[in-house]
Each structure stands twice: as C-alpha cells, then as structure tokens.
TORLO-569002 format. One line per 8 residues: number of its first residue (from 1); for each residue y, z negated, x of C-alpha. Coordinates in pm, whole numbers, always signed. Layout:
N
NUM	Y:Z:X  ... .
END
This chain:
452
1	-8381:-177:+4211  -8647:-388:+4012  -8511:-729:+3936  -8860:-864:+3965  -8862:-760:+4375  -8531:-939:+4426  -8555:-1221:+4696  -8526:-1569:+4579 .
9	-8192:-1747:+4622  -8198:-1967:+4939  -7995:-2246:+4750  -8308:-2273:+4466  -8585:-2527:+4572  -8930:-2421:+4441  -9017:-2584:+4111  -8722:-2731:+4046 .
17	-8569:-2735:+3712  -8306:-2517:+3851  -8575:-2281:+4011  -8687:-2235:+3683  -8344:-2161:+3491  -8233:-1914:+3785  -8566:-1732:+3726  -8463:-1683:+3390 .
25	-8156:-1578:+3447  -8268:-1331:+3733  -8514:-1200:+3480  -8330:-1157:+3177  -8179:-836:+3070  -7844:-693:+3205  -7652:-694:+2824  -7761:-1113:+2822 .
33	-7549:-1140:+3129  -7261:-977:+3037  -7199:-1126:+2715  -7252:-1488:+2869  -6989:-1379:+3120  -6737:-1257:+2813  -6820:-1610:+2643  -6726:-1803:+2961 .
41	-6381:-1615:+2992  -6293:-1687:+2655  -6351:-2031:+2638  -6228:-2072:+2968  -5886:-1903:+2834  -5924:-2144:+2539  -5897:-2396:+2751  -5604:-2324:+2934 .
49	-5364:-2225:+2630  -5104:-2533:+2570  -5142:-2646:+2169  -4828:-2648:+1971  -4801:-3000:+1998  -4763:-2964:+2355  -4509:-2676:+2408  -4167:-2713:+2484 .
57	-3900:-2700:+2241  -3735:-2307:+2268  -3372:-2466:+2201  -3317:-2712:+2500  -3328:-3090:+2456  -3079:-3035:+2130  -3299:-2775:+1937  -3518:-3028:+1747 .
65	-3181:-3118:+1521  -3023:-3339:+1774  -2640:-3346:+1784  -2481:-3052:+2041  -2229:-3155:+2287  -1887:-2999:+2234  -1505:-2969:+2356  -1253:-3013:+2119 .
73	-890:-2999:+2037  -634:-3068:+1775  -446:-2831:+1607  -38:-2935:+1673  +335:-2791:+1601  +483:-2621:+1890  +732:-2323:+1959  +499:-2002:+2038 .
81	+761:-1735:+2258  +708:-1357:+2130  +722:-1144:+2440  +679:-789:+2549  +512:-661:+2849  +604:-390:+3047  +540:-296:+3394  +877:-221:+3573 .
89	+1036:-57:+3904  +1360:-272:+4049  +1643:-26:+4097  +1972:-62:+4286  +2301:+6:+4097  +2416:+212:+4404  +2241:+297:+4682  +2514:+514:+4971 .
97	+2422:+735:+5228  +2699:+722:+5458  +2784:+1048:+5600  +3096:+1097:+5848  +3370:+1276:+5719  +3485:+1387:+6076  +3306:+1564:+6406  +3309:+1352:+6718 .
105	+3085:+1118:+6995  +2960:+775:+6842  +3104:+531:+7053  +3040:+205:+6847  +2760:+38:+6598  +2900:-247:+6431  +2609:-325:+6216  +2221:-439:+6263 .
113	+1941:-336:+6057  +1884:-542:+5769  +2216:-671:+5810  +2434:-769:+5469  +2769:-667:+5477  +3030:-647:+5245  +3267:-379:+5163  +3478:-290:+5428 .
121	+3288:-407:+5699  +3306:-223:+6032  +2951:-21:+6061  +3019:+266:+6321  +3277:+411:+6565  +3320:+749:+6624  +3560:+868:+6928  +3932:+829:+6830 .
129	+4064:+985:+7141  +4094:+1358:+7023  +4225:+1262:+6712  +4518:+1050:+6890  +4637:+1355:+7052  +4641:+1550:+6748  +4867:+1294:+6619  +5103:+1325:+6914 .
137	+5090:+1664:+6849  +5213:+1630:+6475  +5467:+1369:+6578  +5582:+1604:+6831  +5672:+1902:+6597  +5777:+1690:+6313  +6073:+1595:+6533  +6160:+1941:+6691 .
145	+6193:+2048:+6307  +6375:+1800:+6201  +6646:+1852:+6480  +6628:+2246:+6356  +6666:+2133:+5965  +6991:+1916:+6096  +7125:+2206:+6315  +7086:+2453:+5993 .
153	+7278:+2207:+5774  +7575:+2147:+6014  +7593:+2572:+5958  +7539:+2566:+5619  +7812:+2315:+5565  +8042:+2562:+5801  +7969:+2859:+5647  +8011:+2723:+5292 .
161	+8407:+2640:+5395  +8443:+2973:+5529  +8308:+3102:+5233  +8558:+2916:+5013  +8829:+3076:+5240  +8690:+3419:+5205  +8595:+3477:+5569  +8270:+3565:+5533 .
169	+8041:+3778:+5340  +7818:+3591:+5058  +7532:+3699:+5245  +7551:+3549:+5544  +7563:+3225:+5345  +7276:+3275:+5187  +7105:+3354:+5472  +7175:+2996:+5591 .
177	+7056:+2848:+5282  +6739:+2987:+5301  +6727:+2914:+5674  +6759:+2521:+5598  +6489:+2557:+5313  +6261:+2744:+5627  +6298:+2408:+5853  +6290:+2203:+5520 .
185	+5949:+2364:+5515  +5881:+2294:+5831  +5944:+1944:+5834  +5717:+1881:+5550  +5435:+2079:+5684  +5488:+1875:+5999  +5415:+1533:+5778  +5147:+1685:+5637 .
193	+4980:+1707:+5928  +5080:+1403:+6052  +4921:+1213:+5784  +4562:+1431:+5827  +4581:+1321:+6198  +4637:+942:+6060  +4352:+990:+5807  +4125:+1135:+6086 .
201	+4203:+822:+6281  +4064:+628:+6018  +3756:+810:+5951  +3674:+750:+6316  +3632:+356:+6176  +3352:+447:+5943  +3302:+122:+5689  +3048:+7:+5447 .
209	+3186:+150:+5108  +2996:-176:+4879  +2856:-500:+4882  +2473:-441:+5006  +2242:-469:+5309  +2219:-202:+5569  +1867:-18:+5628  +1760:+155:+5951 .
217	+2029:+360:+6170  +1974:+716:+6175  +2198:+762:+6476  +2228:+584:+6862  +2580:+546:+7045  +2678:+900:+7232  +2520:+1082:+6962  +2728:+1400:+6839 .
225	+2768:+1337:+6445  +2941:+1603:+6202  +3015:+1565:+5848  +2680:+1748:+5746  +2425:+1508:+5903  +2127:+1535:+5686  +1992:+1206:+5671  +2313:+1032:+5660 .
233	+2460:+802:+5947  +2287:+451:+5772  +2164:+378:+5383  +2353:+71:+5212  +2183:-46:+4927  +2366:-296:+4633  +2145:-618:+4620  +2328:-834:+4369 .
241	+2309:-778:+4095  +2019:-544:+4072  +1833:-373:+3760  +1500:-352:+3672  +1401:-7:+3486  +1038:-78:+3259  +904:+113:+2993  +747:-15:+2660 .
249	+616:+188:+2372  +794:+303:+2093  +605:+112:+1829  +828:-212:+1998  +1167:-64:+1933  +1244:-154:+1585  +1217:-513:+1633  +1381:-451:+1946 .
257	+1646:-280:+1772  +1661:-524:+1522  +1740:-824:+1817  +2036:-590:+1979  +2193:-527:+1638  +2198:-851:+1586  +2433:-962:+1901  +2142:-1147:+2027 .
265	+2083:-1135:+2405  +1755:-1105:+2531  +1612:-1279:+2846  +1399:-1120:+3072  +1127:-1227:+3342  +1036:-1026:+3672  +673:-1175:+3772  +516:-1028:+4121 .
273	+225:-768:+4081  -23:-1039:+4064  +127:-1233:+3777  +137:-1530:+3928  +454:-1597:+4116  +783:-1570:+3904  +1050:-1341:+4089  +1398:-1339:+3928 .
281	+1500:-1381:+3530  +1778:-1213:+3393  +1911:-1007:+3077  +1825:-691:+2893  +2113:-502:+2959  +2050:-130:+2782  +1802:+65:+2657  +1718:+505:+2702 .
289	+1885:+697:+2416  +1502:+915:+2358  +1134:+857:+2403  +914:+996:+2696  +740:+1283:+2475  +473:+1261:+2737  +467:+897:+2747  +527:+774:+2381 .
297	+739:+490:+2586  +1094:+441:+2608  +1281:+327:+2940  +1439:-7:+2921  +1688:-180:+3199  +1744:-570:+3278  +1985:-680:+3530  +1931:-997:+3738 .
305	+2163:-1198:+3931  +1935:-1196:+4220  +2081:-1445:+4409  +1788:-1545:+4633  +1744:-1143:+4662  +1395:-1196:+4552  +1386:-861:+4394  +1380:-567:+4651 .
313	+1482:-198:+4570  +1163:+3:+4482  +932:-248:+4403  +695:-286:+4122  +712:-623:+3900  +568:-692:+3582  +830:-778:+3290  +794:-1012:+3067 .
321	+1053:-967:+2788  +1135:-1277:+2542  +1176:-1077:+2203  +1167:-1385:+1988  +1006:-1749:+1936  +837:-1855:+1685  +938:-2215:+1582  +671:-2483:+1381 .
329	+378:-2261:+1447  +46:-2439:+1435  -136:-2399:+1801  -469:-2378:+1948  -605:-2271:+2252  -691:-1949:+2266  -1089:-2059:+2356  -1097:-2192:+2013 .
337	-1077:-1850:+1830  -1474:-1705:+1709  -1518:-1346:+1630  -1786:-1237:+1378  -1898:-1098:+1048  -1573:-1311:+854  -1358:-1202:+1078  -1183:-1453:+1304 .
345	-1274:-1807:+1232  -1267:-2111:+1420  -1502:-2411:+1395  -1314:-2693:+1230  -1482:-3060:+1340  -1544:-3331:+982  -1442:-3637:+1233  -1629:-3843:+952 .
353	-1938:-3669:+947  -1956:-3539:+1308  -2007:-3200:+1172  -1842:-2823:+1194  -1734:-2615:+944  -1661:-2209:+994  -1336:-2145:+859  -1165:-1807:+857 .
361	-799:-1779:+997  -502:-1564:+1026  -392:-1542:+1382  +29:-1479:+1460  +124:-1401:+1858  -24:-1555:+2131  +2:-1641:+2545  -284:-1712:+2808 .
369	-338:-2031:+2699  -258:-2135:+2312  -258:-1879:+1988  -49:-1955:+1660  -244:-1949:+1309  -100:-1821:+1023  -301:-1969:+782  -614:-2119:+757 .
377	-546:-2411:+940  -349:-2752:+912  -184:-2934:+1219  -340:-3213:+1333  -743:-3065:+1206  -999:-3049:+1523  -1138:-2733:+1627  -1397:-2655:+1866 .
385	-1307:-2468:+2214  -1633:-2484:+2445  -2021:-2500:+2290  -1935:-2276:+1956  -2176:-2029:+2061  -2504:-2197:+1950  -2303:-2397:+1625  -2352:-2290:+1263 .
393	-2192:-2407:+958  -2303:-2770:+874  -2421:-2823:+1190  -2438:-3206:+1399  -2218:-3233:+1703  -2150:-3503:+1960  -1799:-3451:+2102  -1689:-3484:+2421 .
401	-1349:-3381:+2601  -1432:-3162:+2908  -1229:-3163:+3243  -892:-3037:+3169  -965:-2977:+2829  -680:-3280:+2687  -405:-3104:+2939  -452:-2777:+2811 .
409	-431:-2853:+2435  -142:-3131:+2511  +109:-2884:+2667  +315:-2720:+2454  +436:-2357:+2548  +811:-2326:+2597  +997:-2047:+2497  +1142:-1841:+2853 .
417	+845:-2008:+3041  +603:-1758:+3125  +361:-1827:+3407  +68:-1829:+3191  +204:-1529:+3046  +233:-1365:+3345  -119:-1445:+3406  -280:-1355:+3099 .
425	-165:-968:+3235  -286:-992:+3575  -527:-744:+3457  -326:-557:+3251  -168:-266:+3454  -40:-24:+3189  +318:-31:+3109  +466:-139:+2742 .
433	+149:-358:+2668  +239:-624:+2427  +215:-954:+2415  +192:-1163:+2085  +90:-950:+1808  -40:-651:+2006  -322:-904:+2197  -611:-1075:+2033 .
441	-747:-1422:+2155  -996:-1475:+2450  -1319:-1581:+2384  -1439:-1740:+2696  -1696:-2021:+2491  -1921:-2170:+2806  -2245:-2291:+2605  -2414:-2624:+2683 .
449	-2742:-2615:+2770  -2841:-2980:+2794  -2842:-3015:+3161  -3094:-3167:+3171 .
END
C-alpha cells in the first residue's frame, strides 16, 4: 500500500509540531525506520546493563579479601586403638537335637518353649509302663536261674565225692560241670537283661543333655515317638558362653600372628548390624588353619561370656577386633584432613597472624571421629576442620568454634571403646574391612558462605 494514502493518526492534531514530525516519519523510507528501531534497542540495553562498580562481589561478603570464618582444633596426645573389622555370624558351641532312644506314647512335657534349663533337667516323658513289665519279666527269670545254678552245684559237689570214691564214670561229672556253667550262663544273661529293662526305664525320662535354652517342641503329649524321629523331639542350644565366627582378609594375619605369638590376648567387640548399639565383648579365642581360596579371607572365632544373652545363635554382628593401640599419637579429627595435588595436608592456623598455612602430613590409623599423624604435625598446633574448602595458603581467617566442634576435638579415644568405631562402618558391609591403616580420613568440610 502507498504510505502517502495512509489515514492520519487520530492521536495527531493538525498543525501541530507533532503533526508535523509524525508526517515525517510516516513518509520516510522503510530502511530509516528500522535502523532507528535497532538504535533504540541498543541504547535501551545500554541502559539496563549494571556497571562494574555496581555488581556484586562473585565470592560472598568475604571475597573482596575479608577474613573467612572457620572451625578449628588443636592438635593433642592421645591413645589411637588399632582395630580390625569383620562382619561375623554368632555360633553356639553345641546345639542338640534330642532324639528318643526308645519307642513308646509321650505322656509328659516338662519344658516350655524358650525355656532355659540346665543339664539334667526333666524335658519329656515317654510311657514307662511297658518297660516296667519287661523288668518284671527279667527279674522273674533271673531268679528261676539262679535257683537252677544252686540246684546244679549241690550235684556237682555230689558227684565230685562220688567221683573221688570211684562210683561214677568221669563223664557224668563233667556233664555236671558244664551243666552249672549252662545256668551260670543263664544267670548272667538274665542280668543283662535286667539292666536293658532298667536303662529303658530311664530313657522313658528323656533330659536336657547341656546347659542351653529350649526352642519349639516338635512333638504334643499322646504322640507315638521312635528313636528315628526326623526332626528331633526339641533343639537345645548352649547360650553361655557363645562364639562368634568372622572372617578378615589375609593381608591382616601377620600382625595378627604376630599379637598371638606373642601371648597377648586380644579383645573383641560384637556391635548390632547398625553399628550403633554395642552387643557383648569378649576374646579372640582361635583362628582357621587355611584361607578361603574363594574368599582371600580367613575364618576367625571370639568367645563371649554372654551373660545378658545379648548375642543370639545365627545372628549377624559386626566385629570390631582391638589388634593394638597406639600410645602418644598426635590427634585430629578426621574433618581436618585435605586431599589434593600434595597429597594429604591439613591447614595449620598462625594464631599470631590469623592466617593458614597448607602443610603436608603423614597419616597412621584412624576411628570415626579423630586420625593420628605421623609426621608433619606438632601437638598442641591448630588446624582447620570446617571452611577449608575456599582457603589457600596465606590466606586471612576469623576463627570461630562451631556447635560441638570443642567436644569432639576434647575427647580422647580410648582403647576397647568403640561406638564411634562401630559407626564409622555402618556403611561398610563387607567382611575383613580394616580399620586404622586400611581407611583414609573423611572429608566432610561444610563451607561458609557468609549467611548473610
């Protein structure tokens, strides 16, 4: 369409000053317009672009070379426990099926499931009654024999004084003799069974054969029972003492070795799966004669007292194994280790200057919450545990002590104590993992970031 035929805009007043510029614009040419449009949007973006004067510092509130906030802690003298971890199954000394020895009715159970009992203790009755008459029976015989065996020696002793006289042939006397070894015989094989039917009698009063508890009966009053039941009458387990059976690998057995040869004995820790409620503690008490091929592991077993009878047959714990302590080691938490291009360092604080230095260290073994240095650092020097992230060497730092920081770097570990321990592993589920010089430090550094 011809610009020159458009209609007038119904905002312009004839002859006005802004008449005439709008008459311009409606009759200059289509390139004019669009670059005054392009000029507009640039200096409208011009506009709205903050200067650098105005921006906001990238680095928080401490990125313009103010101080940053930190957690620290002192480097101290304590004992640092060397431990092994292994994950372990608790396993009875003896576990009985009782099985009857003799055929008959149940007529009696002496025990209730779950019950303890000690050995000796009544558990079922089986019928006596058929085995009583066998008795009688044996009794019976036993003295009709006997009477026989005195009969043939009255004769013997006859026969022998007519012998002498030369009344009667030697082999009628002979025939006596071996007539009183017959009821000789006899009498014998009438004790013998005598004492089965006695024996019998006492197999009807089936008793617990150890010290344990008693697990669910297998069989109700008026059952039939015979000696080849195939679950067994009732289970009785041993409680105390019990044994824990773990495996750890074989690159722990020298120094294990080492320990046993040397008379020492070694304590040992049952934790619950979760590593956070201590079960039972006890002592290693032997260790497999050959390594799981399959594995690379070799079984281990601790016995505990279990007096409580905290530890249950079959169950999984996690064992914590005290292979040594390390005495005058130089701790720090374990959030106070850096990893990096030296290696592992730690930020040591200039108290003086209010400054932190990188300084490379030598760690030794460890728990949950503190980690022994070898070298590299002094007791009593400050190290940084929360903030290192954003810290270089040289750099300004305002220190602060953060909620539960002074607790943690106060309490020394003690040797045998190992509730952190077990809670360093609660997510550790492999068996033989060790603790100490098999685990590095956590890094867990929270950074500050001004708050505000």
């Amino acid at each position: 369409m011809n610009d020159i035929n458009r209609e007038p805009s119904p905002w312009v007043t004839p002859g006005s000053r802004t008449a005439v510029l709008w008459e311009r614009v409606r009759t200059a040419p289509r390139w004019a317009l669009i670059l005054g449009i392009l000029v507009l949007f640039v200096l409208l973006a011009w506009l709205l672009t903050p200067s650098k004067t105005a921006r906001a510092p990238a680095g928080g509130r401490f990125a313009m070379g103010g101080p940053m906030p930190v957690v620290v802690a002192s480097a101290r003298t304590g004992d640092m426990p060397i431990t092994l971890i292994g994950l372990g199954t608790v396993t009875p000394l003896a576990t009985v099926t009782v099985q009857s020895q003799i055929s008959g009715q149940i007529m009696k159970i002496a025990f209730k499931e779950g019950q303890t009992v000690k050995e000796g203790d009544p558990l079922i009755l089986i019928d006596p009654r058929p085995y009583d008459v066998a008795l009688e029976q044996a009794e019976g015989a036993l003295a009709r024999d006997k009477a026989l065996l005195a009969n043939a020696r009255v004769d013997l002793d006859r026969y022998q004084t007519l012998f002498a006289q030369d009344s009667i042939a030697e082999q009628q006397l002979a025939t006596q003799k071996s007539l009183v070894a017959q009821d000789e015989g006899n009498v014998r094989t009438d004790q013998g069974q005598i004492d089965a039917a006695k024996l019998n009698l006492t197999y009807c009063h089936i008793v617990s054969p150890i010290n344990g508890r008693v697990g669910l009966q297998q069989v109700n009053v008026g059952n039939y029972v015979t000696p080849a039941e195939p679950n067994g009458l009732v289970v009785v387990t041993q409680i105390q003492p019990i044994t824990v059976v773990f495996p750890l690998p074989e690159d722990d057995i020298p120094p294990l070795l080492k320990q046993m040869r040397a008379g020492a004995t070694l304590s040992v820790t049952a934790w619950d799966k979760t590593n956070t409620q201590q079960l039972a503690t006890g002592t290693l008490q032997s260790i497999d004669s050959q390594i799981d091929t399959t594995t690379g592991t070799i079984r281990l077993k601790a016995i505990f007292p279990n007096a409580d009878q905290a530890l249950f047959p079959q169950q999984f714990v996690n064992v914590v194994l005290l292979l040594d302590t390390l005495h005058g080691a130089t701790l720090i938490p374990q959030a106070g280790v850096q990893r990096g291009a030296p290696g592992t360092y730690v930020y040591v604080v200039n108290n003086a200057e209010q400054t932190v230095s990188v300084r490379k260290v030598t760690l030794g073994p460890g728990d949950a919450t503190n980690i022994s240095i070898a070298q590299g650092l002094a007791p009593g020097e400050t190290v940084v545990v929360d903030g290192a992230d954003k810290l270089k060497d040289g750099a300004k730092v305002l220190l602060r002590q953060g909620a539960g920081g002074g607790a943690a770097a106060s309490q020394a570990p003690v040797a045998g104590q190992h509730k952190h321990s077990g809670q360093r592993q609660s997510g550790q589920g492999q068996p033989g993992q060790s603790q100490g010089t098999h685990r590095g430090p956590q890094q867990n550094n929270q950074s500050d970031q001004g708050g505000g």
